[in-house]
C-alpha positions in Angstrom: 16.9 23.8 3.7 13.9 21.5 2.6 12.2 19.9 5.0 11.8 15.9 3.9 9.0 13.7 4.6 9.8 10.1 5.4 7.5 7.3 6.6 8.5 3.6 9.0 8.3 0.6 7.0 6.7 -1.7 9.5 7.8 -5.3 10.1 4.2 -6.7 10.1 1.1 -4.8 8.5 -0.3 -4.4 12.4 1.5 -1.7 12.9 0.8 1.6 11.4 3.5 3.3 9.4 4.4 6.4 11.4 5.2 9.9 9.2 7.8 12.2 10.0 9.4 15.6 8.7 13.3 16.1 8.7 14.8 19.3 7.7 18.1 18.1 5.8 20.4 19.6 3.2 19.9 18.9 -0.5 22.8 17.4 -0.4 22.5 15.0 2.7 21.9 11.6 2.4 18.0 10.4 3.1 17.6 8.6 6.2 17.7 4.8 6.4 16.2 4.2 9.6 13.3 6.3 12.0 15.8 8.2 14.5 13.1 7.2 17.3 12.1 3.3 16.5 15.5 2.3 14.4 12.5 0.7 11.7 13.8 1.0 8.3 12.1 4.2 6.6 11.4 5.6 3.1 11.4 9.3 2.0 7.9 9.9 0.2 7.6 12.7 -2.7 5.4 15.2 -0.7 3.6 18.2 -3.0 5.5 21.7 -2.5 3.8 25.0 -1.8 2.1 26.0 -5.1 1.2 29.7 -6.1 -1.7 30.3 -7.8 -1.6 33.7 -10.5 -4.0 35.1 -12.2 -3.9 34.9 -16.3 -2.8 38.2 -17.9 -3.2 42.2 -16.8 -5.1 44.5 -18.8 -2.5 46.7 -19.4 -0.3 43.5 -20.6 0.6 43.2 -24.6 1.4 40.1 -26.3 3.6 40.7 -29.6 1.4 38.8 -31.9 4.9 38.3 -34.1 6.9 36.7 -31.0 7.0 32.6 -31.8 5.5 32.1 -28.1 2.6 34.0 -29.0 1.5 31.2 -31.8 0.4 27.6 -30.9 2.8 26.2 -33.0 5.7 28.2 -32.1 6.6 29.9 -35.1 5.8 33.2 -35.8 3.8 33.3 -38.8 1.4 30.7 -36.8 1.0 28.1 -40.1 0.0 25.2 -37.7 2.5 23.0 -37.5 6.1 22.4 -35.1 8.9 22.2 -36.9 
């Protein structure tokens, strides 16, 4: 299950927004109000774990003739999309 971040939406811009993680199905709904304060709260778009690769192997072949191997994806690489 993902774990969602969500963040208080103060009454007054004294108080500092506290941020909190819920682990909730996909399919739940996002929470309304901070379980702890009862403030009103908004879910914020957090980044995910991203995985880094390295480009190609050595001992990797790219068909030349394959439409992804040409910028403008056909095979005969003319230039152009279509």
């Amino acid at each position: 299950m993902p774990t969602y971040v969500y963040e208080t939406i103060p009454a007054d811009s004294a108080t500092a927004p506290r941020r909190f993680e819920v682990i909730q199905k996909m399919s739940d709904e996002p929470l309304k109000v901070d379980p702890e304060s009862g403030l009103p709260v908004k879910r914020l778009i957090s980044g995910g774990v991203g995985i880094k690769l390295k480009g190609l192997k050595r001992s990797t072949q790219v068909n030349k003739l394959s439409p992804a191997a040409t910028a403008c994806g056909c095979a005969t690489g003319c230039g152009h999309r279509h």
